[in-house]
C-alpha positions, 0 to 999 in steps of 0.5 A: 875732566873737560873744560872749555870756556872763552875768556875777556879777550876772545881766546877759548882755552880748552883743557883736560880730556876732550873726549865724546862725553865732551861734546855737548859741553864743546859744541855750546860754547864753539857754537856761539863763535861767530868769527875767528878766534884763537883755541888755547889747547896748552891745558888739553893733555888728550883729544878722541875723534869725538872731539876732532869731529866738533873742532872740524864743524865748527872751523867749517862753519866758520870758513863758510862767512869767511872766518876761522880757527887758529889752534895754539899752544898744541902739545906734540902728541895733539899736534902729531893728531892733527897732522896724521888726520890732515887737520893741520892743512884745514886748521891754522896751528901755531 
């Protein structure tokens, strides 16, 4: 299970399996970012490269009118991910 969902002071939690299944469902709420924010990965326990591909469009729209994403709380096999892929050099990771 996947869920997505931006709460009262602009941080996106994301938590479960963000797997291409999910993408449609990631993509609705990520689309409506208009300027930088904070995802809170502590409740995602998995990533495929479906999901990576839609964090990596929506950071590149976003860097475009000079905005971005900030991704927190990434447990140390999403945080391994992210390094292998290079997305640690295009994202900002706390």
């Amino acid at each position: 299970m996947f869920s997505i969902s931006r709460n009262s002071d602009g941080v996106v939690a994301l938590t479960g399996r963000f797997d291409a299944s999910q993408v449609d469902t990631a993509r609705a709420v990520l689309d409506g970012i208009t300027s930088s924010c904070t995802l809170d990965f502590s409740g995602l326990a998995y990533i495929a490269s479906a999901g990576l591909g839609v964090l990596f469009a929506a950071q590149k729209r976003l860097v475009d009118s000079g905005q971005g994403l900030t991704l927190a709380n990434l447990n140390p096999h999403i945080r391994e991910i992210f390094h292998i892929a290079g997305f640690d050099h295009i994202f900002e990771i706390r």
